[in-house]
N, C-alpha and C positions, 0 to 999 in steps of 0.2 A: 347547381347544375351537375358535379360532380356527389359521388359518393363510393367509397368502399362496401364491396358487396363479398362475402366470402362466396366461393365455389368450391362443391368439393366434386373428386372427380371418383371413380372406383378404380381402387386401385388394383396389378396384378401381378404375380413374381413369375419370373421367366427365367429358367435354369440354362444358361445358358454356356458348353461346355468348350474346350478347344476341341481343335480340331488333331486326330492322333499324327504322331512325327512314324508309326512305324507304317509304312507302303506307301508312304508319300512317293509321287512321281515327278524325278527333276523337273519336268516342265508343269509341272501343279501352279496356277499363279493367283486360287484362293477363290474359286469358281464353287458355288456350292448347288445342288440342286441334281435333277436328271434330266441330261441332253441327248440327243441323235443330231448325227453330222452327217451330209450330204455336198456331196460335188457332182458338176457338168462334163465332168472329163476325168476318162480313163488314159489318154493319150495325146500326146502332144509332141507336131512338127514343125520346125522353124530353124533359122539359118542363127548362125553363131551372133548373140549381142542385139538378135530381133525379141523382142516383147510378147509373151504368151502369155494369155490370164484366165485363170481360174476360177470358177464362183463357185461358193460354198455359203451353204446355209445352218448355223446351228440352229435347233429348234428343243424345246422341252420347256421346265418349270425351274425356278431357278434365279438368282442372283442376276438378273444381264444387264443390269446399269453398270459393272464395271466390268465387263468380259471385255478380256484377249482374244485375239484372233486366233484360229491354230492354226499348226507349223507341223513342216516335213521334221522327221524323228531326225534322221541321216542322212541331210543333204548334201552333196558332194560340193567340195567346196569349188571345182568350175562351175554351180550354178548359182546364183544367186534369187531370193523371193524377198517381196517387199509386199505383205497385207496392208489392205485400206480397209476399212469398213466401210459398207452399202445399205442396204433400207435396213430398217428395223420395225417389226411391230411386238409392243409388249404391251400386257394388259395386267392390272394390279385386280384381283379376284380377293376374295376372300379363303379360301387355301393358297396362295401364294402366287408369285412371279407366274408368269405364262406366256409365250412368243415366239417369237423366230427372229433371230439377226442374220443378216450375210453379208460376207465378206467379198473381195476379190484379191485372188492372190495373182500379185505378175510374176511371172516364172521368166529370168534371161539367162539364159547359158552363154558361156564365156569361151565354150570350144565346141567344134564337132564329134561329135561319135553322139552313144548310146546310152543314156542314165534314168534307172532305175530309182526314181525318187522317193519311192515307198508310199507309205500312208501319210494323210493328214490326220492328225493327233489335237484333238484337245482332252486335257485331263480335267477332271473334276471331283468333288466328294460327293457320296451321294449317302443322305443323311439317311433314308427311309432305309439302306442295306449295312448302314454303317462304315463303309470302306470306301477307296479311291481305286475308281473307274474313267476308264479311257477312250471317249467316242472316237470313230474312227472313217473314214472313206479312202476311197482309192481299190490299192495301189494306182502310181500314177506312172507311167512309162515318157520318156522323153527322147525325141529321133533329131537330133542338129544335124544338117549338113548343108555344108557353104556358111558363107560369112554376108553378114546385113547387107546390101550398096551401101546406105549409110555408113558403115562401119568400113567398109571395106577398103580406102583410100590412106587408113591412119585414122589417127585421132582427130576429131575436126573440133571447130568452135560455131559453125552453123552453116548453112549454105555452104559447103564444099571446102571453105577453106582453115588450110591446116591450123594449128592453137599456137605455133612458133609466129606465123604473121602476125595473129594477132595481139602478142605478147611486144612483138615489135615494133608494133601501128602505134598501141599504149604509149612505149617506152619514148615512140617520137612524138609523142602529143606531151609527155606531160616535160620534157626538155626544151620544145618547143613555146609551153606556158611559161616556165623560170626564162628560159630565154628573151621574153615579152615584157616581163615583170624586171628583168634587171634593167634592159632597154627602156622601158617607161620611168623607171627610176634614176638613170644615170641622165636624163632629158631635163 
């Protein structure tokens, strides 16, 4: 029922070279191929520690089973962004990778005024010109003013009340339990 069959397959040699350390771009995170970046927003208004989001799409040829999201070059450190990634469609061709990913970027600012968030940046190599290249969108402008309702009370822990209560409500519950436990044991 069984038997040993050889197979042979054809074989073929792939020169495959690194990648150069000279114009590498700090934020290079090993992206190979040629992409375009797009985003839905030039501009963005919202009250201090309210949730603004972004969508951006990278598109081109290319490596995107392990792509990075991109990022503001020089973001002011009152704002803070947290990318997710969103749909993807990629298709494996015979010359290579081909698709679109997109992300959402949440943008919160942590104060009112005026911040000039620049571009979104993803860097990449791109093998057919030889060199590292930087797709780009934006610039993004950003207008805070006022502070969340939500935020606006202090710090809370949900429904309205402050995170000192509830650090206190804990502190009475689990004194409470030893309290119970010494009591059932001394009975």
């Amino acid at each position: 029922p069984f038997s040993n069959v050889p197979v042979d397959f054809p074989s073929a040699s792939v020169d495959v070279k690194p990648l150069p350390e000279a114009g590498r771009p700090e934020d290079f995170t090993g992206s190979v191929g040629s992409f375009s970046l797009k985003s839905d927003v030039s501009e963005l208004r919202c009250a201090a520690f309210e949730e603004r989001r972004i969508n951006v799409t990278l598109s081109g040829t290319g490596n995107f089973y392990g792509i990075q999201p991109p990022s503001f070059a020089d973001l002011p450190s009152d704002v803070k962004c947290i990318a997710s990634p969103g749909a993807e469609t990629v298709l494996a061709e015979k010359t290579g990778v081909r698709g679109e990913k997109s992300f959402v970027i949440s943008v919160i600012p942590e104060k009112e005024g005026e911040f000039d968030l620049g571009t979104l940046n993803f860097s990449y190599f791109d093998p057919a010109a030889g060199q590292y290249r930087t797709a780009t969108a934006g610039p993004v402008r950003l207008t805070v003013q006022g502070v969340s309702e939500r935020n606006s009370s202090g710090v809370s822990g949900g429904r309205g009340v402050p995170v000192w209560l509830w650090v206190l409500l804990a502190g009475a519950a689990v004194i409470g339990v030893f309290a119970g436990i010494v009591w059932y044991e001394r009975r």
